[in-house]
C-alpha positions as YAML, in Angstrom:
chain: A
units: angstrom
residues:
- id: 1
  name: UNK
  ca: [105.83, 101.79, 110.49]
- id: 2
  name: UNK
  ca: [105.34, 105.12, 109.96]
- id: 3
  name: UNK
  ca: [101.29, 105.02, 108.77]
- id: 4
  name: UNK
  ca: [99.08, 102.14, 109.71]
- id: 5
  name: UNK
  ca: [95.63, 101.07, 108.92]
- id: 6
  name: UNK
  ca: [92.92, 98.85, 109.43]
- id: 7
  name: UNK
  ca: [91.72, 96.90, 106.63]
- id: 8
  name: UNK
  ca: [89.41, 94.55, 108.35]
- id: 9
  name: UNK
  ca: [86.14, 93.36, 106.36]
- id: 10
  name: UNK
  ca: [83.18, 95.54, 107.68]
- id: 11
  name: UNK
  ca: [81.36, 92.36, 107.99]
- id: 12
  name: UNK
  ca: [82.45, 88.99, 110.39]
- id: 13
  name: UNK
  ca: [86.15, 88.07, 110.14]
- id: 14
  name: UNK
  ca: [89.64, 87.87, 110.94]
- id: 15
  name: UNK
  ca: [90.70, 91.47, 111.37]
- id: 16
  name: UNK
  ca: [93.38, 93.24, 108.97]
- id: 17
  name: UNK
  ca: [96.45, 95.88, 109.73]
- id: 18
  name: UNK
  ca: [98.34, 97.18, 107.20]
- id: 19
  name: UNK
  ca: [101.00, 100.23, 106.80]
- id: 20
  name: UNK
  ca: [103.98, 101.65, 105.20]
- id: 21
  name: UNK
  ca: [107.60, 101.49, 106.53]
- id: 22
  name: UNK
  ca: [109.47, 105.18, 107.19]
- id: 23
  name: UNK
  ca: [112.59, 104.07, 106.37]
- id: 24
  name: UNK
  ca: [114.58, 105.11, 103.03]
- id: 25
  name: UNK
  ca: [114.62, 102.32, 100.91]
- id: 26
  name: UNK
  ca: [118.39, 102.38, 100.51]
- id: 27
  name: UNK
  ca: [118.59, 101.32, 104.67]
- id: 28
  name: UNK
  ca: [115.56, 98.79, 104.05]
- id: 29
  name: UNK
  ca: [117.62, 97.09, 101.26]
- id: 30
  name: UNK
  ca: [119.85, 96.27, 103.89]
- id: 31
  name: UNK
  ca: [117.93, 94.77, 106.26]
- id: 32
  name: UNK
  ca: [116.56, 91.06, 105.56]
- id: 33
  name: UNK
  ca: [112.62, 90.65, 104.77]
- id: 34
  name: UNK
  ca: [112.30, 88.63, 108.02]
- id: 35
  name: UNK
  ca: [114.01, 91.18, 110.58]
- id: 36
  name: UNK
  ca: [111.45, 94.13, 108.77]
- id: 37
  name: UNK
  ca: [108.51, 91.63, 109.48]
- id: 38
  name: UNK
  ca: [109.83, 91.20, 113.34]
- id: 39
  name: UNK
  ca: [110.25, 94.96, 113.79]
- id: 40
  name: UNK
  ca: [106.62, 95.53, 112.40]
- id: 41
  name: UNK
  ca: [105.34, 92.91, 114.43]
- id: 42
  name: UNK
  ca: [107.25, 94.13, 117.43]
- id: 43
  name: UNK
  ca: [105.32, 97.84, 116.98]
- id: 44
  name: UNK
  ca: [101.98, 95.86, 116.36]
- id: 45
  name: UNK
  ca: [102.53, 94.38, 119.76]
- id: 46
  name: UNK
  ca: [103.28, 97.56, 121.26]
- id: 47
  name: UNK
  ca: [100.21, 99.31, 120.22]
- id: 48
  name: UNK
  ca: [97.33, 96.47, 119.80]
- id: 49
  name: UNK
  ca: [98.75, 93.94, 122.07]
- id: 50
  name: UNK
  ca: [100.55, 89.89, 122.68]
- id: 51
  name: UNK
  ca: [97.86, 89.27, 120.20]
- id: 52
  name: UNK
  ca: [99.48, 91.26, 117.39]
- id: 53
  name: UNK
  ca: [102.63, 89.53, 117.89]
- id: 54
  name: UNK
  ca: [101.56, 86.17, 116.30]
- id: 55
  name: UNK
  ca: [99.67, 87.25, 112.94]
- id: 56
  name: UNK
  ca: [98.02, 84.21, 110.82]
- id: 57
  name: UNK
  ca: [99.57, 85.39, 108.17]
- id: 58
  name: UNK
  ca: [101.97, 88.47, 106.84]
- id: 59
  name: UNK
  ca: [103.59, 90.10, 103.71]
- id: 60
  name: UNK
  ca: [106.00, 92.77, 102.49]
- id: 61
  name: UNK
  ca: [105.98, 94.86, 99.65]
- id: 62
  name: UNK
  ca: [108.68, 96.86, 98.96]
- id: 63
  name: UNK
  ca: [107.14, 99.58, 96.47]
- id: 64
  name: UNK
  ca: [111.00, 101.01, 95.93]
- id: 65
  name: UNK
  ca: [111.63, 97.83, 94.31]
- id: 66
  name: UNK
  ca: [108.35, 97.18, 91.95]
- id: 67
  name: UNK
  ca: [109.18, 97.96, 88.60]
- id: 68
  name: UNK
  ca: [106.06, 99.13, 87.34]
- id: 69
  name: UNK
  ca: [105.22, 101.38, 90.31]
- id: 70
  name: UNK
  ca: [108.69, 102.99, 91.08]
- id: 71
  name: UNK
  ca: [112.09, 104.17, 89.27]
- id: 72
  name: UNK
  ca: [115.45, 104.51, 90.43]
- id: 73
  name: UNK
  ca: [115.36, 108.09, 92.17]
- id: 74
  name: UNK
  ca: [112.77, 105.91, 94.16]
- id: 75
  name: UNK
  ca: [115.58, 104.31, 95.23]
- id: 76
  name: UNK
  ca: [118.00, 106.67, 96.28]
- id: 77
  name: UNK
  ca: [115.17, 109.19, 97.86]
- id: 78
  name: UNK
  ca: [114.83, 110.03, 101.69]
- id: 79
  name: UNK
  ca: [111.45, 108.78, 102.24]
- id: 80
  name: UNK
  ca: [108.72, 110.69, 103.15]
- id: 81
  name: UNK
  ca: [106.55, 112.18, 99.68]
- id: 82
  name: UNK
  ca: [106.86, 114.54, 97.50]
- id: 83
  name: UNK
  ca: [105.52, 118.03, 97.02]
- id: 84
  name: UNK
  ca: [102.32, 118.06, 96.13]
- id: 85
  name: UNK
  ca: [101.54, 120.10, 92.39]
- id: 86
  name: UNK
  ca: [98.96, 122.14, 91.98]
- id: 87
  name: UNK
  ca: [95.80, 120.82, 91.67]
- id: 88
  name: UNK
  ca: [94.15, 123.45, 89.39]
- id: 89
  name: UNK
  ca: [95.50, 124.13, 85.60]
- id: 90
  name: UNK
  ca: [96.48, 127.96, 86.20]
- id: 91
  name: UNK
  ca: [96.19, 128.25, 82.63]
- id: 92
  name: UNK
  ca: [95.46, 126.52, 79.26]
- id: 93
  name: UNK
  ca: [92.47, 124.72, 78.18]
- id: 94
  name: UNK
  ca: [91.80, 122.79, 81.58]
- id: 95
  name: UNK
  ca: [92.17, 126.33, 83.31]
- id: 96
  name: UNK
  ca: [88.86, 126.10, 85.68]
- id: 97
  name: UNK
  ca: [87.12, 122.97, 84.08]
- id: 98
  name: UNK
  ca: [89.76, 120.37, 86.01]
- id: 99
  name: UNK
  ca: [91.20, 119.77, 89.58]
- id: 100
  name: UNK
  ca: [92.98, 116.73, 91.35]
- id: 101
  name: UNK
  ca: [91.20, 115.31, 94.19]
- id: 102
  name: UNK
  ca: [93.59, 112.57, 94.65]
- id: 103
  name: UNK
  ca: [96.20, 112.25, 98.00]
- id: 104
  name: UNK
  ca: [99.08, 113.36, 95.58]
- id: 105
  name: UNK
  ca: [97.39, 116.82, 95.27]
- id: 106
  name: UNK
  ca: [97.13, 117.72, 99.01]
- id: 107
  name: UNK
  ca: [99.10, 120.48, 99.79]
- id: 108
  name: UNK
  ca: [99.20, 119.60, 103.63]
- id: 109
  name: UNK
  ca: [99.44, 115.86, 103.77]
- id: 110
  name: UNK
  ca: [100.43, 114.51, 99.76]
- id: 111
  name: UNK
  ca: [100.69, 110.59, 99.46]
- id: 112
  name: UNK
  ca: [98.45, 109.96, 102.81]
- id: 113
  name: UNK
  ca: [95.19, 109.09, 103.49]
- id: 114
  name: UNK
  ca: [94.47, 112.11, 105.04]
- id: 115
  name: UNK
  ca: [95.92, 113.57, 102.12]
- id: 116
  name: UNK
  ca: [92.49, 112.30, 99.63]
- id: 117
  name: UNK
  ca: [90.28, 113.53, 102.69]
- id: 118
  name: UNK
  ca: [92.06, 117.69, 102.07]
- id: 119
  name: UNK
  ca: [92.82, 117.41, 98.26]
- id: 120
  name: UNK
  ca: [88.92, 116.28, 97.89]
- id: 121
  name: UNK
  ca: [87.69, 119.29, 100.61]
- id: 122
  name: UNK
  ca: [89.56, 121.74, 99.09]
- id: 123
  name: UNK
  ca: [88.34, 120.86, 95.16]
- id: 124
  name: UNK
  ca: [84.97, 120.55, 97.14]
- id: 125
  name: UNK
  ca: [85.60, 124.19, 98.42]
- id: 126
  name: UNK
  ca: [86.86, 126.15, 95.10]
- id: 127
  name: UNK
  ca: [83.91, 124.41, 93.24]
- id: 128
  name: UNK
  ca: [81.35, 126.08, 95.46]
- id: 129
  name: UNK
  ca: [83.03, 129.12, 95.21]
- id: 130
  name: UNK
  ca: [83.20, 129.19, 91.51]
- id: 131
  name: UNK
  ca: [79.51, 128.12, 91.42]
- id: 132
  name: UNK
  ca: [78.49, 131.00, 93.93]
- id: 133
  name: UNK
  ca: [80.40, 133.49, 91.88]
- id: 134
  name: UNK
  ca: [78.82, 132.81, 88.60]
- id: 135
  name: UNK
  ca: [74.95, 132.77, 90.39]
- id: 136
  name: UNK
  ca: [76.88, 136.36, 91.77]
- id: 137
  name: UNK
  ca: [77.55, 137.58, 88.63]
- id: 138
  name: UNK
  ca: [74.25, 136.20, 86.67]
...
């Protein structure tokens, strides 16, 4: 796994992991649900230890494969995301009235977590900017 997480309940529980797999889904096509599962479990070990290794319970979602989320470039792609767009119009009617805040608009870290945490700062940024300019030019 490239990118893991923890998804445990803030409150009392059984504790949660989750990630995503780094490898193109052309090679994980190839490799049967169960051996994917041991390999993850295998890392889990590795970092959060024997404990990890026996999981009460475990899934895998293949995204590549998920008709309604991917299509076939998905497929055939090399992993890792794509380049992020810009997240300002740079002209047109949404030209300074709309910007993307989501993961997919990071320029330094699109499709991540840490992705949502830069696209949001940097909106947060050229907001307060535009906002100091106009009291600026009032």
């Amino acid at each position: 796994m490239v990118e893991i997480h923890d998804a445990s309940p803030a409150d009392e529980g059984m504790g949660a992991i989750f990630g995503f797999i780094g490898v193109p889904a052309t090679t994980r096509q190839n490799i049967p649900a169960d051996a994917l599962l041991g390999l993850c479990r295998a890392q889990l070990g590795r970092l959060f230890g024997p404990e990890a290794l026996n999981p009460t319970a475990e899934w895998l979602k293949d995204w590549s494969t998920d008709a309604f989320t991917a299509t076939p470039a998905d497929t055939v792609s090399a992993g890792g995301h794509a380049t992020a767009p810009p997240a300002a119009a740079g002209d047109g009617q949404w030209q300074g009235r709309i910007t993307g805040i989501a993961s997919e608009w990071s320029g330094l870290f699109p499709g991540y977590v840490a992705g949502a945490v830069d696209a949001a700062s940097e909106a947060c940024s050229r907001l307060l900017h535009s906002v100091q300019a106009n009291d600026e030019s009032s």
